[in-house]
LOTITI-975645 format. One record per residue (C-alpha): residue number from 1; residue in three letters; x, y, z. Coordinates in Angstrom, 2 decimals. Each point is the difference from the previous one (the first is absolute). Layout:
<drenlos>
 num residu       u       v       w
 NUM    ALA       X       Y       Z
...
</drenlos>
This chain:
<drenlos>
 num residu       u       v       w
   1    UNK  -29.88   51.08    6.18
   2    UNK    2.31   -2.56   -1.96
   3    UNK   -1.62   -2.69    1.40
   4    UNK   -3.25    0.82   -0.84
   5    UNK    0.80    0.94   -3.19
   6    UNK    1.77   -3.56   -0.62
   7    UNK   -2.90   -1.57    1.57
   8    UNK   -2.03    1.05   -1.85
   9    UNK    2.00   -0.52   -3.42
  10    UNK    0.04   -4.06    1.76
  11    UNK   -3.67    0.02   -0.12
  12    UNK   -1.94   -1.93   -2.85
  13    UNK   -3.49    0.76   -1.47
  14    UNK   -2.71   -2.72    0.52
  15    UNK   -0.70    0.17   -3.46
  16    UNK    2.09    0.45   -2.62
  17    UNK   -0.03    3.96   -1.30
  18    UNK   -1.49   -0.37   -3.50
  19    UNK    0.59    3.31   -2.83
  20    UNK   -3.22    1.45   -1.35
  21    UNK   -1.02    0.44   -3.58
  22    UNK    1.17    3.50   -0.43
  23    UNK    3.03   -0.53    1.95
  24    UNK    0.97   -2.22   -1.90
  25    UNK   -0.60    1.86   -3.24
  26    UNK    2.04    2.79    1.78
  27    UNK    2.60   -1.97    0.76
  28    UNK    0.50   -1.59   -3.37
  29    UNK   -0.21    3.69   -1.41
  30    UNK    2.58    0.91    2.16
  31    UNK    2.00   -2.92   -1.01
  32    UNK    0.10    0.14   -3.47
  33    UNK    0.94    3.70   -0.04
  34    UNK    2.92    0.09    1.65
  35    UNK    1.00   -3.15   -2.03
  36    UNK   -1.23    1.65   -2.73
  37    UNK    2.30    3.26    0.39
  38    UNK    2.64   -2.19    1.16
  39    UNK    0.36   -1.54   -2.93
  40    UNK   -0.64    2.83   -2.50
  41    UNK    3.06    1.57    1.79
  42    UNK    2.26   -2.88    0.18
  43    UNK   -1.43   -0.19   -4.32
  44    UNK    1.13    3.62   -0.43
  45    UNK    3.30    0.02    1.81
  46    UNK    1.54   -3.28   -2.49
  47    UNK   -1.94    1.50   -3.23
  48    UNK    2.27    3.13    0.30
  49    UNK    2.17   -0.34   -2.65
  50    UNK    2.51    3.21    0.52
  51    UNK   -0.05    1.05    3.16
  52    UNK    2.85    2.47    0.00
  53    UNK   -2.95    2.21   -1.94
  54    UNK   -2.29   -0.03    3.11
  55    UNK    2.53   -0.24    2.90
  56    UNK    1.87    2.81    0.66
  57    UNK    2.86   -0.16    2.91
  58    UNK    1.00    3.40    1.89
  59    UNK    2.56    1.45   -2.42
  60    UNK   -2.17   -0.25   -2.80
  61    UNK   -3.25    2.44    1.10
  62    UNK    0.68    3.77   -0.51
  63    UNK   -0.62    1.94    3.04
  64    UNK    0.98    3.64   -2.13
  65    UNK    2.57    0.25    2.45
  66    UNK    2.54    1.55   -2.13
  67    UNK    2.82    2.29    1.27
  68    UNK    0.27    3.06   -2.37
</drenlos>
């Protein structure tokens, strides 16, 4: 089973494998999304100005947990 499998991984097309029109639109799509939402994150994340507003560690959020 290995050996077939990296026989046939060895094995090069006759022709070279060419992307169609619309996989290529797809792909560039695809592309520029996640570079897109990449970068609007990485954008949001050094705007923040005061983070200790947003970011809350453990100690801070009130579970109502209160002993009476």
């Amino acid at each position: 089973m290995v050996v077939s499998l990296i026989q046939l991984i060895a094995q090069t097309p006759d022709q070279p494998v060419q992307l169609e029109p619309a996989g290529m639109v797809m792909m560039g799509l695809s592309i520029t999304i996640v570079c897109g939402l990449t970068t609007f994150c990485i954008f949001r994340i050094f705007r923040e100005t005061s983070p200790e507003q947003h970011h809350h560690v453990p100690l801070d959020i009130d579970t109502h947990d209160r002993e009476s």
